[in-house]
C-alpha positions as CSV (number, residue, x, y, z in Angstrom):
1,X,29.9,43.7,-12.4
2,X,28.9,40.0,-13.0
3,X,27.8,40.7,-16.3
4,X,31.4,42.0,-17.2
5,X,33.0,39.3,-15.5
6,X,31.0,36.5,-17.8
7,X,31.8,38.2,-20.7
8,X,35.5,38.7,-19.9
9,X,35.7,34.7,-19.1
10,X,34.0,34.0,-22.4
11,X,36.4,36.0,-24.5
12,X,39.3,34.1,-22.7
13,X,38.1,31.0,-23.1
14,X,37.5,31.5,-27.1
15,X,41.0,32.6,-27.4
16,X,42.0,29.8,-25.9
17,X,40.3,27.4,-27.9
18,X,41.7,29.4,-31.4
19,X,45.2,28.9,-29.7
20,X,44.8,25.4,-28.9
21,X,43.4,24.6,-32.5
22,X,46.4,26.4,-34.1
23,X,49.1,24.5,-31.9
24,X,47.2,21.1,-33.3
25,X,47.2,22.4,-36.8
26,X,51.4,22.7,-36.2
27,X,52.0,19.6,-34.7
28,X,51.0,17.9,-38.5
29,X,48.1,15.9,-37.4
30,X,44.8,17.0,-35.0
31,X,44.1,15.1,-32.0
32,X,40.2,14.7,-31.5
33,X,39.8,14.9,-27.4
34,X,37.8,11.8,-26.7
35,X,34.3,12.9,-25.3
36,X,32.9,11.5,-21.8
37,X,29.8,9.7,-22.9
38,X,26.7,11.0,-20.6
39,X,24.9,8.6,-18.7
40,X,20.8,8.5,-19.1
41,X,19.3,9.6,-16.3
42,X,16.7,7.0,-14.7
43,X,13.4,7.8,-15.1
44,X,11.3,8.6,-12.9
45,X,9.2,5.9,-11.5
46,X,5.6,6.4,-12.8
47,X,2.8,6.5,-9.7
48,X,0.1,4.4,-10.6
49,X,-3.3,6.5,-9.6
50,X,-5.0,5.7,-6.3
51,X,-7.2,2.6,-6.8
52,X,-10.1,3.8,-5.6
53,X,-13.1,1.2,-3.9
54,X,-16.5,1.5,-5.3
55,X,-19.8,0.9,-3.9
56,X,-19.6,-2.2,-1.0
57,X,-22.1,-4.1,1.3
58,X,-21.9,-4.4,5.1
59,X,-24.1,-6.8,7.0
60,X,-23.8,-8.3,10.3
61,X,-23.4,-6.8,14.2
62,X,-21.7,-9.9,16.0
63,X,-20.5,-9.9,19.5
64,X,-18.9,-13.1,19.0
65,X,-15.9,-13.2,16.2
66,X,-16.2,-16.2,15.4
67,X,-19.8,-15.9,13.7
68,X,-18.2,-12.7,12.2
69,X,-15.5,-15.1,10.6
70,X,-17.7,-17.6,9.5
71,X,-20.1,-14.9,7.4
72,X,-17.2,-13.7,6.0
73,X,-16.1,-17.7,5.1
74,X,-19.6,-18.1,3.5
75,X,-19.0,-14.9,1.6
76,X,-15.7,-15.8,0.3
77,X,-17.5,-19.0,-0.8
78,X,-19.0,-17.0,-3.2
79,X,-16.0,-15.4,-5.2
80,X,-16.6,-12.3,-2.2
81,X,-13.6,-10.8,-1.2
82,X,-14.8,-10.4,2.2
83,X,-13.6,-9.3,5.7
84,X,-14.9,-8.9,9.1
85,X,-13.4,-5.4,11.5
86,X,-14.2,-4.1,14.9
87,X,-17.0,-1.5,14.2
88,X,-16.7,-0.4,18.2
89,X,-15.8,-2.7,20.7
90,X,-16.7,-5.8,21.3
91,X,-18.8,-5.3,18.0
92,X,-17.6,-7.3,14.7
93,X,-19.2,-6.3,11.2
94,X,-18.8,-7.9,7.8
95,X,-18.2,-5.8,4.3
96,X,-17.4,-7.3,0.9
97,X,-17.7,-6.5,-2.8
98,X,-16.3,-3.7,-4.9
99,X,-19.7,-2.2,-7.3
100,X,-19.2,0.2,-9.6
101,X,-23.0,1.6,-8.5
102,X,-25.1,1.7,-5.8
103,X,-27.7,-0.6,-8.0
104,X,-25.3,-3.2,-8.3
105,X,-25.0,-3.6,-4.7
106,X,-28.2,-3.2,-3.7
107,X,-29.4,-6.1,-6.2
108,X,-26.5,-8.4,-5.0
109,X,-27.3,-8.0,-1.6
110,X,-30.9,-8.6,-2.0
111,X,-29.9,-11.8,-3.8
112,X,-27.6,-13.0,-1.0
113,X,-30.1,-11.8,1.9
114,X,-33.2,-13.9,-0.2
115,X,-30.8,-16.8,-0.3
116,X,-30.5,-16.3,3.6
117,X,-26.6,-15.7,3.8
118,X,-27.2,-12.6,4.7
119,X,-29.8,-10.2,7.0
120,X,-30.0,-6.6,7.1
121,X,-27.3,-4.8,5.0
122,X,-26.0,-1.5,4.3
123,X,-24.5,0.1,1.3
124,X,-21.2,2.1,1.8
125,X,-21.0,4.3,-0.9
126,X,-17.2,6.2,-2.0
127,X,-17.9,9.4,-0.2
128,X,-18.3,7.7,2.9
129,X,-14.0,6.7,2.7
130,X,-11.5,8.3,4.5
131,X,-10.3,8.7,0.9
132,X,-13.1,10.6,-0.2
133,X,-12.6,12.9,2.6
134,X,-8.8,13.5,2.3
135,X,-9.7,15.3,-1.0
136,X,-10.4,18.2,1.7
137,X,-8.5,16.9,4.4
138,X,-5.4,16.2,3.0
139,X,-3.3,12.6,3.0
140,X,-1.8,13.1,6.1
141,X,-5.5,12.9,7.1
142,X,-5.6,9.6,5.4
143,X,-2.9,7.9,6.5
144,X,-3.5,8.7,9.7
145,X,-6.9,6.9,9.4
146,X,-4.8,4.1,7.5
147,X,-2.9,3.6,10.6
148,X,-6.1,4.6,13.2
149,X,-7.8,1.5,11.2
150,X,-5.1,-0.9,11.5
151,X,-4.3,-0.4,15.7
152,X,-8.3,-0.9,15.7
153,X,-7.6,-4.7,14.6
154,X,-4.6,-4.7,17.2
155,X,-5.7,-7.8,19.1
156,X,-8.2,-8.9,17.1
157,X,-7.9,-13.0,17.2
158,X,-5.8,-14.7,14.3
159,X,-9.4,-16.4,12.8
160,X,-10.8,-16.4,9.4
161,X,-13.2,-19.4,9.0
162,X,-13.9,-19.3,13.1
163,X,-13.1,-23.5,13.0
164,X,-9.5,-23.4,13.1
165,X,-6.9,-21.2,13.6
166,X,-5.0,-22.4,10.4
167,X,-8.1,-20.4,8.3
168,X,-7.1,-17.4,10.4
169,X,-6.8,-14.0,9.9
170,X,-4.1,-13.9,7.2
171,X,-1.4,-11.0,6.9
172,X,-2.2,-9.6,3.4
173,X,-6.1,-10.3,4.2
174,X,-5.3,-7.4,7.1
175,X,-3.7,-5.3,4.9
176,X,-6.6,-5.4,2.7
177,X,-9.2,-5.0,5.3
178,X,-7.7,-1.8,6.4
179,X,-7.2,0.0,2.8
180,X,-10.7,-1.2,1.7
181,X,-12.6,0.4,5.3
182,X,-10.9,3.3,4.2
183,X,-11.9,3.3,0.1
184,X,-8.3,2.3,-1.4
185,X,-9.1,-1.7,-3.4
186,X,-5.4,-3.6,-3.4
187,X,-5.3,-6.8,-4.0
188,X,-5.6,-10.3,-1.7
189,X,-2.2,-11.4,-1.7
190,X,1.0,-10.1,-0.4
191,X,2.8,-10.7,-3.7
192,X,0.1,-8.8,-5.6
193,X,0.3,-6.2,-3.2
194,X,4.1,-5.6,-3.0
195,X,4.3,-5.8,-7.3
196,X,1.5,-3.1,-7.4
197,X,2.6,-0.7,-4.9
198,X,4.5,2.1,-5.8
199,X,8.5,1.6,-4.1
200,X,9.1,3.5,-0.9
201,X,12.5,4.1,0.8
202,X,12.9,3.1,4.3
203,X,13.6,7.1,5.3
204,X,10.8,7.8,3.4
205,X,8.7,5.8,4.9
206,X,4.9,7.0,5.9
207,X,2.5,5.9,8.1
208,X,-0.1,3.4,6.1
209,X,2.4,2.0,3.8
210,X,2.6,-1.6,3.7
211,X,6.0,-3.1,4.8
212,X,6.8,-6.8,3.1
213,X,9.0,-9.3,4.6
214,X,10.4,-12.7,3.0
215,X,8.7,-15.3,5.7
216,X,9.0,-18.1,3.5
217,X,11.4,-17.8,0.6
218,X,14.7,-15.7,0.5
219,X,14.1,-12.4,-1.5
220,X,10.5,-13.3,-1.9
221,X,7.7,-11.2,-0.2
222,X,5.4,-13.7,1.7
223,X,4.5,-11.0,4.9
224,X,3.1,-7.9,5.2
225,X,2.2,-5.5,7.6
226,X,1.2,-1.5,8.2
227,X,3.6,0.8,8.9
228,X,2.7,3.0,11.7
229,X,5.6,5.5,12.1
230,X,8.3,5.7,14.4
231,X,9.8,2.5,13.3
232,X,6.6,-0.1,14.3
233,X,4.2,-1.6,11.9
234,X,0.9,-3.6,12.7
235,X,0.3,-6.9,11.4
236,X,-1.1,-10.4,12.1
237,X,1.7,-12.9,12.8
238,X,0.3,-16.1,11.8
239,X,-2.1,-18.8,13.7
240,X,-2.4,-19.2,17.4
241,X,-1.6,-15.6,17.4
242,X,-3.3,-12.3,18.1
243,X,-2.8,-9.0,15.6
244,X,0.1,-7.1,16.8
245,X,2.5,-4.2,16.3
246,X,6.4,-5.0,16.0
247,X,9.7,-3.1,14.8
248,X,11.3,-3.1,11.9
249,X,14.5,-3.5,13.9
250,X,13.6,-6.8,15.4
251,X,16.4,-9.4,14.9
252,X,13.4,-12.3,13.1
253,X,11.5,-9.1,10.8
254,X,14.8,-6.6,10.3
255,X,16.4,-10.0,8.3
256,X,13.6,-10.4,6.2
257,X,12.8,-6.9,5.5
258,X,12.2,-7.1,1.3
259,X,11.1,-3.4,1.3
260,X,8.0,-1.0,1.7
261,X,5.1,-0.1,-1.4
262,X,2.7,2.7,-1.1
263,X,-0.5,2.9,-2.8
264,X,-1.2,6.6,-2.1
C-alpha cells in the first residue's frame, strides 16, 4: 500500500512539473526559481587521543607537608614537573617525570638519589594508572577515580615551596597532580590546559573534566578546577587557603565561568 502510494505521488508530481514548464514556455520568457543556497554543516570537532603518562618516579613518605613541598620545590629546580599527594592519611609522597621507559627512569632517579635530592624511589610504570585499567573497566571507572583523586587533596594545605603560602599549591598544578596519579599527562598551566582540552557543554558535563574560570582577566581562563558531578567541582582557591569543593552556581565562580575541556 505504501509502495503504491509513493509511486502515485511521484507520477503527480512529474506532471506537475511538465505543466508548470509549459505555462513558462507561454508566458514568452522562463523564470528560473532562485535556489536556497545550503548551509555547510560544522564539522565535527576532532578528539585529540588521550595523552597518555609514561614511566614516572615516586620518592618520599612524609608526615609533615611541608618537607613533601619542599622535595617537590627542589625537583621543580630541576626542569621536574613535580607534585606531592596524600598517599593515605597523614602520609604525603612525591612523583615527577614523564619516561618513555622504565630505563630512563631508573637512570634518572639513580642520578638524583647519588646527588642526594632524593632517597629510596619507586618506578610507576603505565599499567599501574587508572587509565590503564579503564581499558577493562570502562571510563566511567576512570572518572570516577579522576574525581576519587581530587576529594583525596580536599583539604590538603595551599603550599608548594613549604616557605610561603604565595608558592602554594597552585590551581592548574592540582589539576595536573590528579590526571598524572591517574596516567593522563596535561599540561602545567591553566591556559594550556583549557586550549588542549577537547570543549564540553555544561549539560554534558562529566565528572573529571576540568572547569576554567576567568579569575584575572575578562574572557580569559586563569582558574581551574575538577568537576565532580552534581554541580560541585574541587579545586585550590588560592594562598592562605585550603583545597576545597564549590558550585558552579556560586555568585564569585558562576560569573567567571569561561567553560569546561575534557581530556578523555
Amino acid at each position: 500500500m505504501k509502495a503504491n502510494v509513493r509511486r502515485c505521488r511521484g507520477a503527480a508530481a512529474w506532471i506537475l512539473a511538465i505543466c508548470l514548464l509549459f505555462t513558462a514556455g507561454c508566458g514568452g520568457r522562463h523564470v528560473q526559481k532562485a535556489e536556497t543556497p545550503v548551509k555547510p554543516k560544522p564539522a565535527e570537532p576532532v578528539r585529540a587521543a588521550t595523552p597518555r603518562l609514561g614511566y614516572s618516579i615516586q620518592a618520599g613518605a612524609f608526615a609533615n607537608v611541608e618537607n613533601a613541598a619542599r622535595l617537590t620545590e627542589a625537583l621543580k629546580a630541576k626542569g621536574l614537573d613535580a607534585y606531592y599527594f596524600v598517599f593515605r592519611k597523614d602520609l604525603y609522597k612525591v612523583r615527577f617525570g614523564n619516561f618513555p621507559t622504565k630505563a630512563d627512569a631508573r637512570e634518572r632517579a639513580e642520578e638524583l638519589k647519588e646527588g642526594g635530592v632524593i632517597g629510596e624511589f619507586y618506578i610507576v610504570t603505565p599499567e599501574e594508572y587508572a587509565l590503564s585499567k579503564s581499558a577493562k573497566l570502562g571510563g566511567a571507572y576512570l572518572r570516577a577515580e579522576l574525581v576519587r583523586t581530587a576529594r583525596s587533596f580536599m583539604g590538603v594545605p595551599y603550599l608548594w615551596g613549604g616557605t610561603s603560602p604565595e608558592a602554594g599549591f597552585d590551581c592548574s598544578g592540582l589539576a595536573m597532580a590528579v590526571y598524572q596519579l591517574n596516567g593522563i599527562n596535561i599540561p602545567r598551566s591553566s591556559r594550556e590546559q583549557f586550549e588542549a582540552g577537547n570543549p564540553v557543554q555544561g549539560d554534558c558535563l562529566a565528572g573529571g573534566d576540568l572547569v576554567f574560570f576567568a579569575t584575572a582577566e575578562p574572557g580569559k581562563a586563569s582558574h581551574v578546577g575538577i568537576y565532580a558531578g552534581g554541580g560541585r567541582f574541587i579545586h585550590a582557591p588560592g594562598k592562605g587557603k585550603r583545597i576545597r569543593m564549590d558550585s558552579l552556581d556560586g555568585d564569585y565562580y558562576g560569573a567567571r565561568y569561561v567553560g569546561s575541556r575534557s581530556y578523555l
